[in-house]
C-alpha positions as CSV (number, residue, x, y, z in Angstrom):
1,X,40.0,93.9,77.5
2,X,40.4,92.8,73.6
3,X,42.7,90.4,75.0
4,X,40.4,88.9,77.1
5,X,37.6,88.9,74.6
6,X,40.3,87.3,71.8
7,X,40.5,84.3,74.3
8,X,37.1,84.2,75.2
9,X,35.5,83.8,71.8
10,X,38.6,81.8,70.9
11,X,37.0,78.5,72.3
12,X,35.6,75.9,70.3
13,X,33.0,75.4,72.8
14,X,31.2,77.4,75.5
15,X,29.2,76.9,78.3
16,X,26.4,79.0,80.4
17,X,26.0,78.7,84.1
18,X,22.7,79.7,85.4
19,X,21.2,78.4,82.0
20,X,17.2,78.9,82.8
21,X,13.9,77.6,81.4
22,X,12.3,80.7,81.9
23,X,12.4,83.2,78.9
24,X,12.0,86.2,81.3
25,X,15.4,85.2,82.3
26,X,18.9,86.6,81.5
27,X,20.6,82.8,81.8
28,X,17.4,81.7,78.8
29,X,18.8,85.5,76.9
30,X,22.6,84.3,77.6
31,X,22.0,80.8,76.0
32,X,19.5,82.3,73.3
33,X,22.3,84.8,72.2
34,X,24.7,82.0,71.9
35,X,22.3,79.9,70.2
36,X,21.4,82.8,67.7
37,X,25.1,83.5,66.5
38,X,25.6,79.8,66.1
39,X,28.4,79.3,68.6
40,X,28.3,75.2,70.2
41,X,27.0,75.6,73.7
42,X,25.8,73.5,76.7
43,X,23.7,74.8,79.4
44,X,24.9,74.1,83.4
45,X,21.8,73.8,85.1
46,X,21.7,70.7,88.4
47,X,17.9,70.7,88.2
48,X,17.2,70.4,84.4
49,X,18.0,68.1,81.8
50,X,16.4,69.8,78.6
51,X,16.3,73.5,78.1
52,X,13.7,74.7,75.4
53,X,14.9,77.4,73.6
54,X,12.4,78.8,70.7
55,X,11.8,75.3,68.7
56,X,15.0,73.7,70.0
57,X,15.8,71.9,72.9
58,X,19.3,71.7,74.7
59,X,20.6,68.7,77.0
60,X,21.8,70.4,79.8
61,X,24.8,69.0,82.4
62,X,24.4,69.3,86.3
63,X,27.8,71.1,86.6
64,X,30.7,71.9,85.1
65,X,33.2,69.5,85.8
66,X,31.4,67.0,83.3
67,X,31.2,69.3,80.6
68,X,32.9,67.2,77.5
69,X,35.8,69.8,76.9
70,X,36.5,72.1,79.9
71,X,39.9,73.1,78.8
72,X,38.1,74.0,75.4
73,X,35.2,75.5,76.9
74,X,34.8,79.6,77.8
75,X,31.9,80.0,80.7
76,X,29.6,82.2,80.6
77,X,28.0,82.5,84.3
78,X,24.7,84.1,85.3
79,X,24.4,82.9,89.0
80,X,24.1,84.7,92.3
81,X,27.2,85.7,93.7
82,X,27.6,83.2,96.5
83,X,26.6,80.5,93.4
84,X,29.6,82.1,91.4
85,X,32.5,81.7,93.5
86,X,31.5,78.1,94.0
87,X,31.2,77.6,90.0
88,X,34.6,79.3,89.5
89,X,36.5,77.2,92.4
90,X,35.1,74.0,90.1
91,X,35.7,75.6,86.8
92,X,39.3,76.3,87.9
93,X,39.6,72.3,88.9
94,X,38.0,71.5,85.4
95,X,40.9,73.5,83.6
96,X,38.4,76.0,82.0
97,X,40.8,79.2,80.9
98,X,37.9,82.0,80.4
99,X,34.9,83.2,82.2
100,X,32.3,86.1,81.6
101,X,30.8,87.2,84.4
102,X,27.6,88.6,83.8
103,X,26.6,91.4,85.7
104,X,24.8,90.9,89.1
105,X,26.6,87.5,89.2
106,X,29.4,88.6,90.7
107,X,30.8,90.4,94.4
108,X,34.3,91.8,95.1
109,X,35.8,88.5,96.0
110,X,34.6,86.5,93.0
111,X,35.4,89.3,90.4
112,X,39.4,89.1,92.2
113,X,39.2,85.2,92.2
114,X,38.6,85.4,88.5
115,X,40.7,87.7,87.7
116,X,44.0,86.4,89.4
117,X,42.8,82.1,88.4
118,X,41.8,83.0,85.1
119,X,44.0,83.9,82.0
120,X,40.8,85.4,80.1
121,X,38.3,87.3,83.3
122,X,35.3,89.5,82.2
123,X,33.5,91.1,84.1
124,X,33.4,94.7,85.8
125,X,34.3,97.6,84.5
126,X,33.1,99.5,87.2
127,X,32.7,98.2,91.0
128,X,31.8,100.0,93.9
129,X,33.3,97.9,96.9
130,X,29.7,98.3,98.5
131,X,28.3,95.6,96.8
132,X,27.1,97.2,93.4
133,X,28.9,95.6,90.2
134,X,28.3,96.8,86.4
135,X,29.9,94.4,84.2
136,X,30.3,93.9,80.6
137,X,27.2,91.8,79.6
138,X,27.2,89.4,76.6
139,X,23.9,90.6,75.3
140,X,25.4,94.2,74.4
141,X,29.4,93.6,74.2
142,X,29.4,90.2,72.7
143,X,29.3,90.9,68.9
144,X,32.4,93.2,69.9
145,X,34.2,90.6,71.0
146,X,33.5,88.0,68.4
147,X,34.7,90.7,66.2
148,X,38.0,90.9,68.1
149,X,38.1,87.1,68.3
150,X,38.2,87.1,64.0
151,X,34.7,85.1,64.1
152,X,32.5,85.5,61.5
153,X,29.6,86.0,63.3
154,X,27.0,87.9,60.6
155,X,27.1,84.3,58.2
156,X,26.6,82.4,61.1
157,X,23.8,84.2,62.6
158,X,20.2,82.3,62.0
């Protein structure tokens, strides 16, 4: 897993999938975390432009084959599992090289997809093949794995 972490928080940029408006949702927490340590991030999100976080505001891109870097960019994605495997099918294309899977956005298939197209996957560490995934979420394992990654996280913090 430190492995994967390494290469995950190794990116210059990253990118969240599933990016919301809505504060009350974990894509807003997922792109508020990464806003909060400081890290460059875009929000994916096809039906809006601007995401509000706090005071700042976020152009968002429709998908991710137009984000600006792909093969520099990590993904985090917070999507419904049928959403997922479509987003990892055209982050693959794009050339992205790490994904987080957040838990609930993932089912068996896209968890293996990831984890065989992917040189950094994360995401379960636990899976019950009857449709119940627990996953390693951002929000509680992400310090960790800036840590691992060497990335001064506590200076960069606002």
């Amino acid at each position: 897993m430190d492995t994967a972490l390494k290469t995950f928080f190794s990116a210059s940029h990253f990118a969240v999938v599933g990016a919301s408006q809505d504060a009350s949702k974990y894509g807003h927490k997922v792109l508020e975390w990464y806003l909060e340590h400081s890290l460059p991030v875009t929000p994916v999100n096809p039906r809006t432009p601007t995401i509000h976080v706090g005071q700042r505001s976020c152009l968002s891109v429709a998908n991710v084959s137009v984000l600006s870097s792909p093969a520099e960019t990590s993904l985090s994605i917070v999507t419904p599992p049928a959403v997922t495997m479509k987003v990892l099918e055209e982050a693959k294309r794009a050339g992205i090289r790490a994904v987080w899977l957040q838990p609930g956005s993932f089912d068996v298939d896209g968890l293996d997809y990831a984890k065989k197209e992917f040189p950094a996957a994360i995401g379960a560490y636990e899976y019950d093949h009857e449709g119940d995934g627990e996953g390693w979420c951002i929000l509680i394992d992400g310090e960790d794995g800036l840590a691992a990654a060497g990335r001064d996280w506590k200076g960069a913090r606002l």
